[in-house]
FITI-368049 format. One line per 4 residues: number of its first residue (from 1); for each residue z, y, x of N, C-alpha, C. Coordinates in nm, 2 decimals, padded with zeros to 4 digits. Layout:
// FITI-368049
NUM	Z:Y:X:Z:Y:X:Z:Y:X | ...
This chain:
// FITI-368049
1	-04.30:-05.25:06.33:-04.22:-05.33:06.25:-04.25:-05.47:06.28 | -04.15:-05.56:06.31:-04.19:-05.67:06.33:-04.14:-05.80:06.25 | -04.04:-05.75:06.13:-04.02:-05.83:06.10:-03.93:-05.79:05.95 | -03.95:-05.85:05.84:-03.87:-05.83:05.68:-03.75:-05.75:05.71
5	-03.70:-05.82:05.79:-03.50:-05.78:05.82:-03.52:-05.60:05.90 | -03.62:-05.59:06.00:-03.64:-05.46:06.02:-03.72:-05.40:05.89 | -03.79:-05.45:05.85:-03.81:-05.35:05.68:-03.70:-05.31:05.63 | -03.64:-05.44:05.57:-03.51:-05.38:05.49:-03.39:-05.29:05.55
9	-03.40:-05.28:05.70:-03.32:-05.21:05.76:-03.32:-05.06:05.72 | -03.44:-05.02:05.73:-03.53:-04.89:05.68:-03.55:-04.86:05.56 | -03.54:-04.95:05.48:-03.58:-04.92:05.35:-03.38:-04.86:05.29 | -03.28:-04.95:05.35:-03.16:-04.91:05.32:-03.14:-04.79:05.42
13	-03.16:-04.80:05.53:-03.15:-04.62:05.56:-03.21:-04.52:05.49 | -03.31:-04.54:05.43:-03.38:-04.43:05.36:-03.28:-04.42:05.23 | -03.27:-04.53:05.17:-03.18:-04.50:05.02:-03.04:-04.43:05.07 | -03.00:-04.44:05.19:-02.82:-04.38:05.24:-02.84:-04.24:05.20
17	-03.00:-04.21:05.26:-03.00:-04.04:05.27:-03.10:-04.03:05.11 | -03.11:-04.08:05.09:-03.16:-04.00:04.94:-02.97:-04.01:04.86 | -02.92:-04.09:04.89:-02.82:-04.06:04.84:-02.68:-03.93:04.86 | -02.74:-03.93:05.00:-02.67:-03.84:05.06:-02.73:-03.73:04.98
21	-02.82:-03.71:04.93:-02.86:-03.56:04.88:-02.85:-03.60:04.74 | -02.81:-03.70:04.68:-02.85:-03.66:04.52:-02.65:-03.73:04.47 | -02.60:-03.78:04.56:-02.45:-03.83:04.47:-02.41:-03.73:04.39 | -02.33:-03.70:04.28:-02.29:-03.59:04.24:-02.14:-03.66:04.16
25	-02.13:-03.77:04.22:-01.98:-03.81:04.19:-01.85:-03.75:04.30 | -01.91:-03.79:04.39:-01.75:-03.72:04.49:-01.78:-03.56:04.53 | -01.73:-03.57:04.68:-01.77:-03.42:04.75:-01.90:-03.40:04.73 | -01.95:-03.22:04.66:-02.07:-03.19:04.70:-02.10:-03.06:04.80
29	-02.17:-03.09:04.87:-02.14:-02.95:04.97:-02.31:-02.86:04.98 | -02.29:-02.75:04.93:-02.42:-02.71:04.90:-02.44:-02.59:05.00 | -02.57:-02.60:05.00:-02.61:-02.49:05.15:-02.70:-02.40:05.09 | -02.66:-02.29:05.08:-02.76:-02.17:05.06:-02.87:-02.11:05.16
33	-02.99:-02.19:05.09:-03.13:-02.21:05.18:-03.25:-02.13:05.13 | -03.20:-01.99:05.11:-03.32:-01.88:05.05:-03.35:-01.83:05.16 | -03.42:-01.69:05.17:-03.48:-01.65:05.32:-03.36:-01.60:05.40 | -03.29:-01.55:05.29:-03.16:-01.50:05.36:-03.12:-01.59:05.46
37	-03.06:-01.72:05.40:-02.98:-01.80:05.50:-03.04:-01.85:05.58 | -03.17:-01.90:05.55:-03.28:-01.98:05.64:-03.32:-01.87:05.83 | -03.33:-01.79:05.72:-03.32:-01.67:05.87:-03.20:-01.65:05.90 | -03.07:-01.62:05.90:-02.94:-01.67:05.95:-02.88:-01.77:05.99
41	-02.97:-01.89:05.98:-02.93:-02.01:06.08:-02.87:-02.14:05.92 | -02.92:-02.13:05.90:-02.90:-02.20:05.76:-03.00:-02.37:05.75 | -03.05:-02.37:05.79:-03.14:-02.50:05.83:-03.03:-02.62:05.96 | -03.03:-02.56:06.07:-02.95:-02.62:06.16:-02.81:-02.64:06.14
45	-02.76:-02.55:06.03:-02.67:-02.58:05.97:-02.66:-02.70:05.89 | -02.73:-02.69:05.80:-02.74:-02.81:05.69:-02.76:-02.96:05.75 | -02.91:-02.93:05.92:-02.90:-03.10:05.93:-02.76:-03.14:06.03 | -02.70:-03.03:06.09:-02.61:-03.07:06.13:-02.47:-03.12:06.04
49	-02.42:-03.09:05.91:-02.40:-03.17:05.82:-02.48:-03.31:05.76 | -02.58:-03.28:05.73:-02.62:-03.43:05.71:-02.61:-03.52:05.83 | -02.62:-03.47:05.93:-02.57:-03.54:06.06:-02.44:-03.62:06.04 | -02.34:-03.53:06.05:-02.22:-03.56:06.09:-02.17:-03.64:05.95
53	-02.22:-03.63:05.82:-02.20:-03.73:05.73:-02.22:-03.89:05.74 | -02.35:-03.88:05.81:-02.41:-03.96:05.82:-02.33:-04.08:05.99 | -02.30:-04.02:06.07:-02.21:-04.07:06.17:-02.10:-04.12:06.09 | -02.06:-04.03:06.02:-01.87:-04.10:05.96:-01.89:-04.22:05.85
57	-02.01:-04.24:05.78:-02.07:-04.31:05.68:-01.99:-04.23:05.57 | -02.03:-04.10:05.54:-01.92:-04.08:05.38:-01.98:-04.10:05.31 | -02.01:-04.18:05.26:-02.08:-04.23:05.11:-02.05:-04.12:04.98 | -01.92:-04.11:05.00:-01.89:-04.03:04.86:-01.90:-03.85:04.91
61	-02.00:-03.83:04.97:-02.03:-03.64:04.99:-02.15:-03.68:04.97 | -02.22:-03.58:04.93:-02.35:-03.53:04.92:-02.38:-03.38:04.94 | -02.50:-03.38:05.06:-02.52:-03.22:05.09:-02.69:-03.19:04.97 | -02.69:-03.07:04.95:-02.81:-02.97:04.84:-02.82:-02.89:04.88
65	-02.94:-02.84:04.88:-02.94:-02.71:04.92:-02.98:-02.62:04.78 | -02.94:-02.48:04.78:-02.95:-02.43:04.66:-03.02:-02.26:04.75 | -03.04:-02.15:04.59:-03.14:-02.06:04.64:-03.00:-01.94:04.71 | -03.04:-01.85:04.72:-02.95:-01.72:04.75:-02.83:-01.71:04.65
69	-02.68:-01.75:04.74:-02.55:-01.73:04.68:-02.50:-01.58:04.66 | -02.61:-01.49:04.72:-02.55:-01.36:04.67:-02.49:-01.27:04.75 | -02.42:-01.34:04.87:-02.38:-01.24:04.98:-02.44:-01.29:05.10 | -02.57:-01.19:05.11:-02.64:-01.24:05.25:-02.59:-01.22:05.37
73	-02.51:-01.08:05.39:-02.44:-01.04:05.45:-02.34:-01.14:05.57 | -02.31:-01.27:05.48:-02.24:-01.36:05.49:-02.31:-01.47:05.58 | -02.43:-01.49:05.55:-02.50:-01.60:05.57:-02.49:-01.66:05.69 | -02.52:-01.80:05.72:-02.50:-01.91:05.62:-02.39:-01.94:05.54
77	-02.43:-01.94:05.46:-02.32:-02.03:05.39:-02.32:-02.13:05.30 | -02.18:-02.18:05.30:-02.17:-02.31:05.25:-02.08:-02.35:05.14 | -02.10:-02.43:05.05:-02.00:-02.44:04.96:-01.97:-02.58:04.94 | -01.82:-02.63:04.93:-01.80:-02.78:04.95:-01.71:-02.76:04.77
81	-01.74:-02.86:04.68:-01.71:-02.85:04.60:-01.65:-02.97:04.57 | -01.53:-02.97:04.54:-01.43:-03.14:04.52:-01.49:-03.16:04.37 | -01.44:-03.30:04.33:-01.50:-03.39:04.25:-01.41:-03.31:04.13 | -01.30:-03.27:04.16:-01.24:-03.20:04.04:-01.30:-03.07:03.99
85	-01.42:-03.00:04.07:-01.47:-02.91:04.04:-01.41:-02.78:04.09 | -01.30:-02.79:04.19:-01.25:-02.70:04.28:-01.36:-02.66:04.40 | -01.39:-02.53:04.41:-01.47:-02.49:04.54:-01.41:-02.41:04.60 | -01.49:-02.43:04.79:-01.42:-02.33:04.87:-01.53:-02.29:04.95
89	-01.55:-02.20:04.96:-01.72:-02.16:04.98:-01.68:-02.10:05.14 | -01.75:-02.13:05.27:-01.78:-02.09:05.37:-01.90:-01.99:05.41 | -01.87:-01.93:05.51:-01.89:-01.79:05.56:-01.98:-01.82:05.70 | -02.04:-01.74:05.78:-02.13:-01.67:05.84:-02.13:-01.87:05.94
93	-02.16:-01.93:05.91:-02.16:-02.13:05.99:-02.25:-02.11:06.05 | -02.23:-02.17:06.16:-02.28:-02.24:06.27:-02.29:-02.39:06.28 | -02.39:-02.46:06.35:-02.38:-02.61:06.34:-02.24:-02.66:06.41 | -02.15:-02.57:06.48:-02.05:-02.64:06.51:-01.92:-02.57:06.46
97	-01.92:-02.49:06.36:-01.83:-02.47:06.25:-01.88:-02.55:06.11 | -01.99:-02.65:06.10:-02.02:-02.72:06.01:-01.96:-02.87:06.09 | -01.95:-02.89:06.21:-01.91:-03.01:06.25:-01.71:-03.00:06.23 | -01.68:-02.92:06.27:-01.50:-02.87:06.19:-01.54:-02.90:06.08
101	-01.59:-02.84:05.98:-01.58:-02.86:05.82:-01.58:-02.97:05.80 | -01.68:-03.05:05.84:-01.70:-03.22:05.85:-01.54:-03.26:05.83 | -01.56:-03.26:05.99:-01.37:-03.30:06.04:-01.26:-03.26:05.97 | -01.26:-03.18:05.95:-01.12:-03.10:05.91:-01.10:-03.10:05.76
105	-01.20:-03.09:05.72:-01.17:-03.03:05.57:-01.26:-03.17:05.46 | -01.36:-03.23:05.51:-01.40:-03.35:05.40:-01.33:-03.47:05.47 | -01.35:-03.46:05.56:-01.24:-03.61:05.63:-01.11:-03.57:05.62 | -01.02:-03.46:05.69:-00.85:-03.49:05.66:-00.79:-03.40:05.54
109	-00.91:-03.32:05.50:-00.82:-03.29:05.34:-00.79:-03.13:05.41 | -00.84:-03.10:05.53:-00.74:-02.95:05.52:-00.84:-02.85:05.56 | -00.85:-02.72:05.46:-00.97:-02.62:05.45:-00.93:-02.54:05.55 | -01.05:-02.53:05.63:-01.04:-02.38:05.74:-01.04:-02.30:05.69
113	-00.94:-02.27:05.68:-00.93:-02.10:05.60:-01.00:-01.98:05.65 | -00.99:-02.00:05.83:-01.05:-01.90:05.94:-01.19:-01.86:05.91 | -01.27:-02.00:05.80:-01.41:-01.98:05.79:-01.46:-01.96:05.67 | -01.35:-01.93:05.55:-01.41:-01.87:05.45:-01.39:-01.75:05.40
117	-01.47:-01.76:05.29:-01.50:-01.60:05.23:-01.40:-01.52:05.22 | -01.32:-01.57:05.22:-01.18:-01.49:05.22:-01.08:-01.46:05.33 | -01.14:-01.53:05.44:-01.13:-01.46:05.58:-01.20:-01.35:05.62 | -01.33:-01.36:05.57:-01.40:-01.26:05.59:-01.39:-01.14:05.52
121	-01.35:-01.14:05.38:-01.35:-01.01:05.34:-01.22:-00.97:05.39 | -01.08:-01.03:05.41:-00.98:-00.97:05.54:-01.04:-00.91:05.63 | -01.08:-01.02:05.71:-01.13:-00.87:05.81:-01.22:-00.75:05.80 | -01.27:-00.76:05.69:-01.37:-00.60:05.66:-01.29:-00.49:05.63
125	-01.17:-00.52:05.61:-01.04:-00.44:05.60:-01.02:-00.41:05.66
């Protein structure tokens, strides 16, 4: 560090990402991070969302991680939850079906349907 202006550079990146995990005003998108998902790929998932938040600057998402959602089977999964308290919970993610969700569904407003819960119990049919 060589100078105030590089402190405070750092000191405001650090506050972007504590906020990135604690906003609870706009989008929240929560990642089920029990052993289940963490051994199904649940970690690379999640920093690749805080990644791609963090590229677009969305200020108003915040990612959490929470314990076991109950269908391991599923895992990872994800749940993006609008500010109205509408959720749409995603199925078996990858860091580059978490980089679509980014794109697709918190930036232009439109849910992959192909990647949720309700694609999947279709095809178990």
């Amino acid at each position: 560090m060589k100078s105030l202006a590089e402190l405070e550079q750092i000191r405001q990146r650090t506050l972007d990402q504590i906020k990135m995990r604690t906003n609870k005003d706009g989008i929240r998108i929560v990642v089920g991070m029990a052993t289940c998902g963490i051994a199904a790929g649940a970690r690379p998932v999640m920093n690749k969302l805080v990644e791609e938040i963090g590229k677009r600057k969305l200020g108003d998402v915040s990612v959490s991680m929470t314990g076991c959602i109950g269908v391991c089977k599923l895992e990872p999964i994800v749940e993006v939850i609008n500010a109205d308290g509408t959720k749409v919970t995603y199925v078996k993610m990858t860091p580059e079906k978490a980089s679509r969700v980014i794109a697709e569904h918190i930036v232009n407003g439109r849910v992959c349907q192909d990647l949720t819960i309700t694609a999947a119990e279709e095809a178990e049919k």
